[in-house]
C-alpha positions in Angstrom: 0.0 0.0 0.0 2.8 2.3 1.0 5.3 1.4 -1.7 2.0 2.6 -4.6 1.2 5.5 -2.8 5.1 6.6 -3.4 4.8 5.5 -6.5 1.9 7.4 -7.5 3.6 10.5 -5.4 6.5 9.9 -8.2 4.3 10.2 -11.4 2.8 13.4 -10.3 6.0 14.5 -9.0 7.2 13.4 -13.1 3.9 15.0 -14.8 4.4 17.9 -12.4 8.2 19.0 -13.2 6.9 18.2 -17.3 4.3 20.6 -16.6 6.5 23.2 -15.5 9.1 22.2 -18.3 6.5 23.2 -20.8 5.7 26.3 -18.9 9.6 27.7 -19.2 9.5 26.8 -22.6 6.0 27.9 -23.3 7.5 31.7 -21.9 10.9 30.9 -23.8 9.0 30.6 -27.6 7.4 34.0 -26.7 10.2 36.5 -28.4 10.3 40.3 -28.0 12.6 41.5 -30.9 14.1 45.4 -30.4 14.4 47.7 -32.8 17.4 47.5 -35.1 18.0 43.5 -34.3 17.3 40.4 -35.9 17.1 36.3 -34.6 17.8 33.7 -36.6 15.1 31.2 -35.8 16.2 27.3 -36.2 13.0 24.8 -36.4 14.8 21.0 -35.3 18.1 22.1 -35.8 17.5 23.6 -39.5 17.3 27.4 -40.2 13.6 28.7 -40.9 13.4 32.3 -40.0 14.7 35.9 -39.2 12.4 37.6 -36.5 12.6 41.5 -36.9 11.5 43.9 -34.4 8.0 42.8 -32.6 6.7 40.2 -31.3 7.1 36.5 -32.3 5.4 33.7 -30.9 7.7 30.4 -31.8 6.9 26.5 -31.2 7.8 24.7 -28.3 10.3 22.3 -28.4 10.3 22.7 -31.9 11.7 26.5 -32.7 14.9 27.7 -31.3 16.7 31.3 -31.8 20.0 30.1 -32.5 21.6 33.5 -33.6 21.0 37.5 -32.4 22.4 39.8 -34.4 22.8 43.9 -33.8 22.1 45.8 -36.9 23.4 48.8 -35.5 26.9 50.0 -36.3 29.8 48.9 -34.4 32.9 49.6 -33.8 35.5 46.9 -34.0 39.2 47.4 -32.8 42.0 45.7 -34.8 45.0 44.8 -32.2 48.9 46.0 -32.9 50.4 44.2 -35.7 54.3 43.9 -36.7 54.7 45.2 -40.5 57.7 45.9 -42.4 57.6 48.5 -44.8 59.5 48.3 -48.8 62.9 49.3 -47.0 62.5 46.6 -44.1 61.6 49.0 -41.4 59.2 46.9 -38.7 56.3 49.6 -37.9 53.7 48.6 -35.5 50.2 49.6 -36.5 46.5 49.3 -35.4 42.9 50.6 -36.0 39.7 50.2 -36.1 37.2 49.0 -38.1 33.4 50.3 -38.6 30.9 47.7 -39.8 27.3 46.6 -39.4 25.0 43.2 -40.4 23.0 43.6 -43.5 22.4 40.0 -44.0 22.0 38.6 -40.4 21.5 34.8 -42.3 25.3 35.1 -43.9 26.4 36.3 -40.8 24.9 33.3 -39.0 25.7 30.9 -41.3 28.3 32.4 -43.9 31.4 32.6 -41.5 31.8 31.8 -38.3 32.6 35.0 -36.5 32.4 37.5 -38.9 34.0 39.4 -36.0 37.4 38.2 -35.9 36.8 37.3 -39.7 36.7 41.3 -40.4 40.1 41.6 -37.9 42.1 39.0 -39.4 41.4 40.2 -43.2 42.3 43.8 -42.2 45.7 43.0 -40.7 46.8 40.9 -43.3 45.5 43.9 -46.1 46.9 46.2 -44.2 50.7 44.3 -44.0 50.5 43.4 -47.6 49.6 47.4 -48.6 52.3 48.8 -45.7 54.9 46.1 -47.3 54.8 47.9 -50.6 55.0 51.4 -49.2 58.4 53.2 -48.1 58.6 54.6 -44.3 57.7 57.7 -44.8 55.0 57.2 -46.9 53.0 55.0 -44.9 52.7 58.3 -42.4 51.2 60.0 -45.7 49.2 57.6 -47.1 47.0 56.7 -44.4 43.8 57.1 -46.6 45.3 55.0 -49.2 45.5 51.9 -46.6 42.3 52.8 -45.5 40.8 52.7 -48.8 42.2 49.4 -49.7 41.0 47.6 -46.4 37.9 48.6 -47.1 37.6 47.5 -50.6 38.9 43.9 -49.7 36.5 43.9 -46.3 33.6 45.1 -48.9 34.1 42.1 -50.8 34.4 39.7 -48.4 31.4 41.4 -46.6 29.2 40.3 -49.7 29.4 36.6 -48.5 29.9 37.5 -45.0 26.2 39.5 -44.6 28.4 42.6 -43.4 29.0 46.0 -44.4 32.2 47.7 -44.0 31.8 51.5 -43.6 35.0 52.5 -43.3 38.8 51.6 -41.5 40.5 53.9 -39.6 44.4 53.5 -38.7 45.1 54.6 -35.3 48.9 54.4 -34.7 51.7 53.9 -36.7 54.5 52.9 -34.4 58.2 52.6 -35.9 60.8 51.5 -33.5 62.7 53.9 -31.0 65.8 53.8 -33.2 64.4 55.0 -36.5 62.0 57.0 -34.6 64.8 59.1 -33.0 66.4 59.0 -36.6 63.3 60.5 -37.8 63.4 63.0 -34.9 66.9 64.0 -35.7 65.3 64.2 -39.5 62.9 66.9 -38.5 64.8 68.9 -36.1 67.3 69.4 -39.2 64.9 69.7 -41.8 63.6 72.9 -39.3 67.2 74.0 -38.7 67.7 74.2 -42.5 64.0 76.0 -42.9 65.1 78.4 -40.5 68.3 79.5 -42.1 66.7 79.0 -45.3 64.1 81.7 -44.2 66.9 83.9 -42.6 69.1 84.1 -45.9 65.6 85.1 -47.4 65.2 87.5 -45.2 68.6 89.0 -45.3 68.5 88.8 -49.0 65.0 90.7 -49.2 66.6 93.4 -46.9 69.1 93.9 -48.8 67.2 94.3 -52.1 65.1 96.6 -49.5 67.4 98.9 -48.6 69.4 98.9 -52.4 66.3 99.4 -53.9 65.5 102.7 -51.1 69.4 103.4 -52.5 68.1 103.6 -55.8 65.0 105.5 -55.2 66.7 107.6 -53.5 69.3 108.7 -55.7 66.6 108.9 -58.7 64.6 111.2 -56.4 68.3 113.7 -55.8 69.3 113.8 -59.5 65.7 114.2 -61.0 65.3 116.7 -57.8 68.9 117.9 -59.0 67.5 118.2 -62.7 64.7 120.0 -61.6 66.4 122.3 -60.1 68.8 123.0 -62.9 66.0 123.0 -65.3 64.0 125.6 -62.9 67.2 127.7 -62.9 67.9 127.6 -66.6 64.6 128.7 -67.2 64.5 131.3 -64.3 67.9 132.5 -66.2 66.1 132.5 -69.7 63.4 134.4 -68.1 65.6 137.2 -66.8 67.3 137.1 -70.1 64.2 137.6 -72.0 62.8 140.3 -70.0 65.8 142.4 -69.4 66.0 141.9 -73.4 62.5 143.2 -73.2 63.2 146.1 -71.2 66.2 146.6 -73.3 64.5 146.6 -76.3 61.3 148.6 -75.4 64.2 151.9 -73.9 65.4 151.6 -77.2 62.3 151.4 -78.9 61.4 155.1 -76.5 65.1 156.5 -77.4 64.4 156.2 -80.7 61.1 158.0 -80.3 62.5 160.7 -78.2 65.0 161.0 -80.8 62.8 161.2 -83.6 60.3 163.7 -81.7 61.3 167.1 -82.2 64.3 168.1 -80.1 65.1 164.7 -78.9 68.7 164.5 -80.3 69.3 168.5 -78.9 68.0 166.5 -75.5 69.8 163.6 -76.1 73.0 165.5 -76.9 72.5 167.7 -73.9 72.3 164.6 -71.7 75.7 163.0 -73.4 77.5 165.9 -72.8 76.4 166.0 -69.2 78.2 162.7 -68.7 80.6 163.2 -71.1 81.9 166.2 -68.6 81.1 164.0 -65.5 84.0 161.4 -67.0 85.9 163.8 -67.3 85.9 165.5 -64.5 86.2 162.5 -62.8 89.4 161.9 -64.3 90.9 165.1 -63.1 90.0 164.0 -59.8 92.2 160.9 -59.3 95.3 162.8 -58.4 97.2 161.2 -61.3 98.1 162.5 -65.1 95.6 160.2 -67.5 96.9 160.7 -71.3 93.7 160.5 -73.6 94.1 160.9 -77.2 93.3 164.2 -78.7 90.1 163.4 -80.3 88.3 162.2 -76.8 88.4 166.1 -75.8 86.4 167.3 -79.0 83.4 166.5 -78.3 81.3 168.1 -81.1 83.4 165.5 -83.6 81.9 162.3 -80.9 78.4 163.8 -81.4 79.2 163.7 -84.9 80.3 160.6 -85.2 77.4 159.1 -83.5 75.3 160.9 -85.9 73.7 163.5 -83.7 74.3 166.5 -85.0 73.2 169.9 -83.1 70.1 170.8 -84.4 69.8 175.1 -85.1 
């Protein structure tokens, strides 16, 4: 009697932990999807669906979300790598990688982490594009790796259900030898700028200051020629007017002489200064020999045609 009641106690004890089995699973097959995510829905171990955002009501037992994908953006980082550049110079270089899941069935099923898929493929592009790139260009052509990781991710993404936005290099680390090399590079490459800029200077100084030579000595002569030409003209002018005034007392002695009794007048006035000179002579205290004809002063007026006039 005892040992069925137990076993009856068993069964429902059986029946009751089923029951609750079904229950967790009967909450499990109820699905909330979020916004911007995707599950990849299995049905007895073989793929059947993609739940988007909503909610999904799956079979017990039966349905299982085997994969839950982000659609969202994400950021992946791509650890240090050794590469050597085309004049064997080991550089040490990371970065990271922007991608997001277009195709949440490829990424499920087309590689197994598409994760560490997208790493691996970007270190070995970006060795391969460093190896064929000189030292200092691979700290110039940055965009140029980045381009080409992208490319190769893009097409591997196509089979991988991924998209590769873009790949950004983070650090390019050389070693502390060449680095300091490169250091020493820089510091003389300034050193020569600055000199190079102080010669220029100098030199445009000196073309400064010759050409404020130069001005200046056009500015003195043509002031000098100016000058010159003002006096030459200023001496032309006094010329020409005393030749004026010269001209225009002639032109009134010759009317004074023509008027009546002008050349009795004008005789008058010669003989007044003819007897000034002369008297003038006498007054120097010494003897003055003049020839006989400079006393006869009727034969000068005479001469000069200016005869008295009765």
């Amino acid at each position: 009697m005892q040992l069925a009641v137990n076993e009856d106690l068993i069964v429902m004890a059986i029946w009751g932990l089923i029951f609750f089995i079904f229950i967790i699973k009967l909450f499990q097959s109820i699905r909330l999807v979020p916004t911007k995510s995707a599950y990849i829905v299995e049905r007895l171990g073989k793929y059947h669906s993609t739940l988007d955002a909503g909610f999904h009501a799956l079979i017990p037992f039966v349905d299982k979300v085997a994969y839950i994908h982000d659609l969202k953006e994400e950021t992946i980082d791509v650890p240090p790598q050794e590469c050597f550049s085309s004049d064997e110079v080991k550089v040490e270089v990371d970065g990271v990688i922007y991608i997001s899941v277009v195709d949440p069935v490829k990424a499920s099923y087309g590689v197994t982490d598409y994760r560490y898929a997208a790493i691996q493929l970007a270190q070995t592009t970006t060795r391969s594009v460093i190896g064929t790139l000189e030292l200092d260009r691979t700290f110039e052509e940055r965009d140029v790796i980045s381009a080409k990781v992208v490319e190769v991710l893009d097409q591997a993404g196509a089979l991988w259900g991924i998209r590769v936005h873009r790949y950004e290099i983070k650090n390019i680390q050389p070693p502390e030898t060449v680095k300091n090399a490169m250091e020493m590079q820089v510091n003389a490459e300034r050193e020569r700028r600055a000199l190079l800029a102080k010669s220029e200077g100098d030199k445009q100084a000196k073309i400064n200051r010759s050409e404020g030579i130069k001005a200046e000595t056009i500015n003195r002569s043509e002031g000098e020629m100016q000058k010159r030409i003002n006096e030459a003209e200023g001496k032309a002018e006094e010329i020409l007017a005393i030749a004026r005034a010269t001209a225009e007392s002639i032109e009134r002695l010759a009317a004074v002489i023509a008027a009546p009794g002008g050349q009795n007048a004008l005789r008058l006035q010669l003989g007044e200064q003819y007897l000034s000179q002369l008297k003038g002579l006498g007054q120097q205290g010494s003897r003055v020999v003049v020839p006989a004809n400079m006393v006869n002063f009727d034969q000068w007026m005479d001469a000069m045609g200016l005869k008295e006039q009765g």
